[in-house]
N, C-alpha and C positions, 0 to 999 in steps of 0.2 A: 620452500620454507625450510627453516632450521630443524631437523630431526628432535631436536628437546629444545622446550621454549625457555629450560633455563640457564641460557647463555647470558653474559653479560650485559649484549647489546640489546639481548629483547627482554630481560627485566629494565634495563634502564629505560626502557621508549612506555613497556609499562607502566613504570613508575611517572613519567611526564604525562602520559594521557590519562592518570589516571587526577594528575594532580593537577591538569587541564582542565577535567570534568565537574570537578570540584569548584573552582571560580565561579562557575559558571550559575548564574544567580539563578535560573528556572531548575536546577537541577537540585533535590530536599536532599539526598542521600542518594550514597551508591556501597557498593561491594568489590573489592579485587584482591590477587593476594597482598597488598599492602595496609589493606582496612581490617584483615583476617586477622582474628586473634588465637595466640594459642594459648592453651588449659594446662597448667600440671601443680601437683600437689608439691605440698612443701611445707614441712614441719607440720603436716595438719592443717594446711592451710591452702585456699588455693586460689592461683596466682594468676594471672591474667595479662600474658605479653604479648605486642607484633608476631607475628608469624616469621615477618620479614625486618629484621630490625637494621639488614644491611645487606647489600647486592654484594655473592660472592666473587671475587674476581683469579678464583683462581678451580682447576677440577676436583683438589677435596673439597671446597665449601660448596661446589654446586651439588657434589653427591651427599654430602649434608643434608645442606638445604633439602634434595628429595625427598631422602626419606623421613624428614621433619615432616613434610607437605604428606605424604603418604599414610602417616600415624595421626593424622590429623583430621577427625572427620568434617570439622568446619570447611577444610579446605581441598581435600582430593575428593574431584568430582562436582566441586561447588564452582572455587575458583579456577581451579588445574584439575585436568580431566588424570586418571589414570596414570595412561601411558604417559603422560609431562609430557604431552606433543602440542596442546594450546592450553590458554587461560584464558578466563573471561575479565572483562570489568560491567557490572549490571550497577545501571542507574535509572534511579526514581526520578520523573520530572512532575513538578507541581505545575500549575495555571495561572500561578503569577503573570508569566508571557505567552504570544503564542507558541503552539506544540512544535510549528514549520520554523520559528524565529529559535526556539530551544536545538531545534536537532541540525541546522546550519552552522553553529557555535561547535558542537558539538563535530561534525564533519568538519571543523576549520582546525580544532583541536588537533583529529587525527590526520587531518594533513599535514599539519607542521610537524608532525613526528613521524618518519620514514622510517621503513627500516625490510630485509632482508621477509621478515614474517608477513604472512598475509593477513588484513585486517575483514573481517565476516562482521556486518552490522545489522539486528533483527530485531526484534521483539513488536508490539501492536504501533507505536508511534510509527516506525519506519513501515509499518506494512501497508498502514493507513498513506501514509505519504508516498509510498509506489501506486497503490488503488488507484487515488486521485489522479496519479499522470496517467496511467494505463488508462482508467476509465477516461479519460479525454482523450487520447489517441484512438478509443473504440469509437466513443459517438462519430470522431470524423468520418471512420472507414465506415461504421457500419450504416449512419442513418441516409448519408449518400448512394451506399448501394442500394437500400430498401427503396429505396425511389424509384431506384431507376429498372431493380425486377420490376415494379411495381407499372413504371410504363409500358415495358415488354409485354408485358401480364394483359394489360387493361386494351393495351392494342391489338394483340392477337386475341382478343375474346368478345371486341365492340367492336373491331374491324373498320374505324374511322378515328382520326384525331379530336374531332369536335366533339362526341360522345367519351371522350378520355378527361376531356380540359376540366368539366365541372366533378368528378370525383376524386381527380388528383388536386386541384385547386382547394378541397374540402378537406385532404386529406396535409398539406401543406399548410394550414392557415392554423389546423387545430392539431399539429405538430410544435409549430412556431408558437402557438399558443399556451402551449401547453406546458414546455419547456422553457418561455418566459417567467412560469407562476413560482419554478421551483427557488430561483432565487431571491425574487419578492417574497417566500412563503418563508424565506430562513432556512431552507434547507440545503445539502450539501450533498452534491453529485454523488453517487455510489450505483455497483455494479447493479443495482434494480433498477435506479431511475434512468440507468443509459437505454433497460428493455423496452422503457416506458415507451417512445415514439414507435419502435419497431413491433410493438404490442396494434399502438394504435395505427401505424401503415396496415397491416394484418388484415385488424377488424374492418376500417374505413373501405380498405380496396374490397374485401367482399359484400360488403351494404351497396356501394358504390358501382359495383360488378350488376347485383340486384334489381338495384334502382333502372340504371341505362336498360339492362335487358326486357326488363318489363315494358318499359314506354316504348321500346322498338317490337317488341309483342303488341302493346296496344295499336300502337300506327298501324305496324301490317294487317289485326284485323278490322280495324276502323279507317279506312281511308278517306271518309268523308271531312273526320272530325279536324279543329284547327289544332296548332302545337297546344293555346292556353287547355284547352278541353282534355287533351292528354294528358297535360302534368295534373291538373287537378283531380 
């Protein structure tokens, strides 16, 4: 990245993504140094201008422009951090559209505008919109592997596959089950409802652990009685 953000080329790209965001119809308002106004007094009166009323193009107007931006509390620290090593642009988006169709526009924006600087995109919409993939990348890995300790588990402790089938069967059904409801119910995946199945593998395999070991307790001291007489 450029040692000071206020070269030419990256207030110009600036200035496009900032006037990119703006189009942009889910977006109510934003902030950057181009929306930044500066304050000064004048005949008693005070006065109210651009911060940036024009990209300097040449080394006195960018050391200008600094320490304009520096005496400025609207905008050192706001817009442009300090050291003039980055600037931000913050934007408000409204519910007009959805948030994932808002922030696509948005990343199309800053794709068309390239440049030498590195571009950092954060705030709750994007963090919400990484959750979401990460959280679907987790349920794949993780509610597969839970299974399948879960058979390791169940076979080294009942010691026969047929005394596995009915607790894993139970515990597969009201997995599936379960995780069906959430989006019938309107709800939207996040990093509790991925625990959810792996909650319920947990609990299931030890009731299920429970159950088997008891009836192979009762058989061994009942050997007269039939399997119905057992279960019941």
């Amino acid at each position: 990245t450029d040692s000071c953000i206020l070269t030419n080329d990256n207030l110009y790209r600036i200035k496009e993504i900032d006037r990119g965001i703006s189009r942009i119809s889910g977006v109510s308002s934003r902030m950057s140094p181009f929306t930044v106004k500066s304050i000064r007094d004048e005949d008693g009166m005070m006065v109210a201008e651009p911060l940036l009323e024009g990209i300097p193009d040449d080394p006195s107007g960018s050391r200008e422009l600094a320490d304009k931006i520096l005496k400025n509390k609207f905008a050192q620290g706001v817009v442009v951090s300090s050291d003039l090593k980055t600037a931000s642009i913050t934007a408000n988006i409204n519910k007009s559209e959805p948030e994932n169709v808002i922030l696509g526009r948005i990343d199309s924006v800053i794709n068309c505008n390239t440049g030498k600087a590195d571009v950092v995109k954060g705030g709750l919409p994007y963090i919400r919109k990484i959750l979401i993939g990460d959280v679907g990348k987790d349920a794949i890995i993780l509610i597969p592997a839970a299974l399948l300790i879960m058979l390791v588990v169940l076979r080294l402790n009942l010691g026969s596959w047929r005394s596995v089938i009915m607790p894993f069967s139970a515990v597969v059904l009201s997995v599936g089950f379960s995780m069906a409801l959430i989006p019938l119910a309107g709800w939207k995946m996040s990093i509790i409802t991925v625990l959810v199945p792996v909650i319920l593998i947990a609990v299931a395999n030890n009731y299920g652990i429970y159950l088997v070991a008891r009836y192979q307790e009762l058989k061994i001291n009942n050997p007269n009685k039939s399997d119905n007489e057992l279960v019941k």
